[in-house]
N, C-alpha and C positions, 0 to 999 in steps of 0.2 A: 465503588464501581471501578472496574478495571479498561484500560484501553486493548482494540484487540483490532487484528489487522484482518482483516476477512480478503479473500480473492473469488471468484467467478470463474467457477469450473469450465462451464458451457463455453469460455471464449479460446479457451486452450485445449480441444479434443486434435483439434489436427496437428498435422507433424510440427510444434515451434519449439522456442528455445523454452516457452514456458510451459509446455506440459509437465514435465517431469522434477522445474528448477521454479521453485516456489517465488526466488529474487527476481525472476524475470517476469512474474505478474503485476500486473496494475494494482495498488490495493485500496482497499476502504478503510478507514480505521474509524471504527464505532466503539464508544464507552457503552458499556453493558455489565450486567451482575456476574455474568459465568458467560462460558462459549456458547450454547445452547439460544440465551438470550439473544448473542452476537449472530450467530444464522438467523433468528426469526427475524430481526432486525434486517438482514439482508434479502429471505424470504420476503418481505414487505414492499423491498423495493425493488424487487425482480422477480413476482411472482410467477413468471412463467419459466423461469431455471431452475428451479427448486428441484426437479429429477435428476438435473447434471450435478446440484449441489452445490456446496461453498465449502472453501476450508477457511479454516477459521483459527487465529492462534495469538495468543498475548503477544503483546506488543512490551518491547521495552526501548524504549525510545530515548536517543542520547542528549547529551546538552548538545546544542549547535550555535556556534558563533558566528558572523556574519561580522564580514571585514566588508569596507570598501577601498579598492584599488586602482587610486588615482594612475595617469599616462599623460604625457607631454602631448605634443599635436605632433612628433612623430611614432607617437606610440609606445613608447620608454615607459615600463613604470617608475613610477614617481617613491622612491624610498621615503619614508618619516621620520 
């Protein structure tokens, strides 16, 4: 199974920053066999979009690290 980023067509017909710039959708990411699966997947949970459609496109997803960044109580970060 592969991860795949699916977006909702229907919510970007009017003039925004996400009609045309795929980063500026909201997205779903659903494990699925192939793309095809990943719409009926999305099909399932928005059945009345399905005319406007989904796109739908493998996901390659990075490592992400997650630091925590201590402050003094005026606000200074705190070096370690």
């Amino acid at each position: 199974m592969r991860e795949y980023r699916c977006t909702r067509n229907a919510l970007y017909q009017h003039d925004c920053a996400g009609r045309n710039d795929l980063r500026e959708r909201q997205g779903h990411y659903i494990w699925a066999r192939n793309e095809e699966e990943a719409w009926q997947k999305m099909a399932v949970r928005y059945p009345e979009e399905t005319t406007a459609g989904f796109t739908v496109e493998e996901w390659q997803g990075g490592d992400v690290k997650v630091v925590e960044v201590k402050r003094d109580k005026d606000g200074n970060v705190i070096e370690e």
